[in-house]
N, C-alpha and C positions, 0 to 999 in steps of 0.2 A: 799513349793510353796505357801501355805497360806499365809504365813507372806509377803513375794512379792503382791501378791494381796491386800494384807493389806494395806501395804506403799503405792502402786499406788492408792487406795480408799483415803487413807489421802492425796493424790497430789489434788487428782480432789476434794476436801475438800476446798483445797487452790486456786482451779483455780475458784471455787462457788464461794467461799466470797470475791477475788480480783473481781469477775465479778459484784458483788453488789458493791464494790467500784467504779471502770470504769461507770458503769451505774449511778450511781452517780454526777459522775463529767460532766453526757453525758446530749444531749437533741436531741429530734425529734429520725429520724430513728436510729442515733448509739445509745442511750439509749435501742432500742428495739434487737440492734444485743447483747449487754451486757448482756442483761434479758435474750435472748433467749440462750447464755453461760449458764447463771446462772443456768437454769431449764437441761439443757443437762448436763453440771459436775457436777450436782445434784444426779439425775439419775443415769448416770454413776456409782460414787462415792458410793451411797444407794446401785445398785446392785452385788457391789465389795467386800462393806461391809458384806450382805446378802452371798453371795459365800466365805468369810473367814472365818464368823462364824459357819460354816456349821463343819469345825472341831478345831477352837480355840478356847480356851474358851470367852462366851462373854463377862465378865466384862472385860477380858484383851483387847478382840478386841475393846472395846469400847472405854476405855481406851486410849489406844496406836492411834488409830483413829481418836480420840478428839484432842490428843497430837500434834503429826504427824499437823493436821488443827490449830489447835492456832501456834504453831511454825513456822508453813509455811506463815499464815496466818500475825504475829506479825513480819516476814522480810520483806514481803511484802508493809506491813503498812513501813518499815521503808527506804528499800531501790525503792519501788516502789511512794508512796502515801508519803514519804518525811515526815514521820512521828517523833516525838523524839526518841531519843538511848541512856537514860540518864542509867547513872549505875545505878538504881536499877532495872529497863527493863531488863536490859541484863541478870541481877546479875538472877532473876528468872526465866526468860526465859533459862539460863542455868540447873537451878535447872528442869524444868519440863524435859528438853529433859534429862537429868539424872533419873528422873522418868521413862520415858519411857522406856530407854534402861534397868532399873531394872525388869520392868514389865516382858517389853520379855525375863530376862536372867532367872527369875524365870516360866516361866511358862512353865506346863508341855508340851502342844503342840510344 
């Protein structure tokens, strides 16, 4: 059940730093509904993290949690904010989510 709580911490990971994106490209009041995203899937996210490591270990949940946010984070950028998708983006953005899926496969929780 951890690891589920995990994942969903790493979503709202992605939904934070796409909100600092959007707030970004924003001005006047929708700037402020961005920000006010940003600090709520923040929140969120901290206290999911906080409830996972309660029985994972934490270098893994931190890990896998980082992961999870730059990955979520790095499609974002590219299918959301029209970012570049040049192979060597991809080539290691492949390699991290294969880190991760090591992490969890070795760990004892």
């Amino acid at each position: 059940m951890n690891w589920i709580i995990l994942i969903i911490a790493g979503l709202f990971e992605v939904a934070f730093a796409s909100c600092l994106g959007k707030a970004k490209e924003s001005s006047g009041n929708t700037m402020y509904f961005w920000y006010a995203g940003f600090v709520i899937s923040l929140t969120i996210s901290m206290l999911l993290l906080l409830k996972a490591t309660q029985t994972l270990p934490i270098g893994t949940a931190y890990a896998v949690w980082t992961g999870i946010g730059a990955v979520g984070t790095v499609l974002m950028g590219i299918f959301i904010f029209k970012e570049p998708a040049h192979f060597w983006r991809i080539f290691f953005l492949i390699t991290l989510i294969g880190s991760i899926i090591g992490l969890k496969s070795v760990s004892a929780s």
